[in-house]
C-alpha positions in Angstrom: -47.1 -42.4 -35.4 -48.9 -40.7 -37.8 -49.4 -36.8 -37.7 -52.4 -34.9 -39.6 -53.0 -31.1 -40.6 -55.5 -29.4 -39.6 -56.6 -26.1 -41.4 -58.9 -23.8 -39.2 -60.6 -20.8 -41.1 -61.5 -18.0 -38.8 -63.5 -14.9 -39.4 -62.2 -11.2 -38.6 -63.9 -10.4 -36.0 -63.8 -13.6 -34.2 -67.1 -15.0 -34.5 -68.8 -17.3 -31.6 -67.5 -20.6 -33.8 -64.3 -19.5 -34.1 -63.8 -19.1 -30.5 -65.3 -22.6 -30.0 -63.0 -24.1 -32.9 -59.6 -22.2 -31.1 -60.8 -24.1 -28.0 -61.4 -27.7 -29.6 -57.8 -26.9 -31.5 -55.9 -26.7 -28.3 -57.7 -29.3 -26.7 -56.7 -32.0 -29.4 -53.5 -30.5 -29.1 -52.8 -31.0 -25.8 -54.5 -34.5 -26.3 -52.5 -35.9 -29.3 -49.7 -33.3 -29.1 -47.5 -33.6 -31.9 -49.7 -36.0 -33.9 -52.0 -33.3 -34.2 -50.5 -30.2 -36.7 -53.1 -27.1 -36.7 -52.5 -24.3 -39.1 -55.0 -21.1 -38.6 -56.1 -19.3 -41.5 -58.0 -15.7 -39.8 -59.5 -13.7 -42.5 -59.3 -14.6 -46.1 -56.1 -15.6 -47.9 -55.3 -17.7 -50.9 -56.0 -20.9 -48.8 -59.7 -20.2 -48.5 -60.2 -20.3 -52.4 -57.8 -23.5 -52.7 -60.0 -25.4 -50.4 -63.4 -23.5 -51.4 -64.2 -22.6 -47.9 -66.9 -19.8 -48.4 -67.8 -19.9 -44.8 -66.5 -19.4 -41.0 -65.4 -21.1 -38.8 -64.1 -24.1 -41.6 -61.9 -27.1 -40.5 -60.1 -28.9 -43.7 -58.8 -32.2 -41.4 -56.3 -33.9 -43.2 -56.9 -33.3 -47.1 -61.1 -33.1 -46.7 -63.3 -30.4 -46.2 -65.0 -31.7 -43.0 -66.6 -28.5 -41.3 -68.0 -25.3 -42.5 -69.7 -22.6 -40.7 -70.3 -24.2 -37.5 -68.3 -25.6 -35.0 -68.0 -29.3 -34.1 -68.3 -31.1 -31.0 -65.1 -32.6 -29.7 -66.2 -36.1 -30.3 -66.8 -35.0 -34.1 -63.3 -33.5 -34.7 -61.3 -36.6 -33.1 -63.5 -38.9 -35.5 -62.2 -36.4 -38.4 -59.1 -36.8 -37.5 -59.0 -40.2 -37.0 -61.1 -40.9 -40.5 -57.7 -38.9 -41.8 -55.4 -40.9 -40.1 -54.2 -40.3 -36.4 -53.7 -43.2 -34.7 
């Protein structure tokens, strides 16, 4: 079983993407439970420059930049994770 990181950028204030992203999160979450690792990033830190996200919402899935200022559909972020691993 193989588990993969997801990094979710948020802005402060919560944008309309960002609320979508927390909801996709927690649904792949409850989906693939622990295969499925989700780190939140909300407003800028050191972490936004080490993956260049200039942009909110972002998702980094795995070790690839896969989403930046929008929010994907479900189908989208479970072919991101799988392209990154998850089995």
């Amino acid at each position: 079983m193989s588990e993969v990181t997801v990094h979710a950028f948020l802005s402060v204030p919560p944008c309309s993407g960002g609320v979508a992203v927390k909801r996709l999160l927690t649904r792949a979450q409850q989906e693939f439970g622990e295969r499925v690792e989700v780190v939140v990033h909300t407003g800028h830190d050191d972490a936004w420059d080490e993956y260049h996200i200039n942009n909110a919402p972002g998702l980094v899935v795995g070790d690839l930049v896969k989403f930046v200022g929008l929010a994907p559909d479900y189908e989208s972020l479970v072919g991101a994770l799988r392209e990154a691993g998850l089995e």
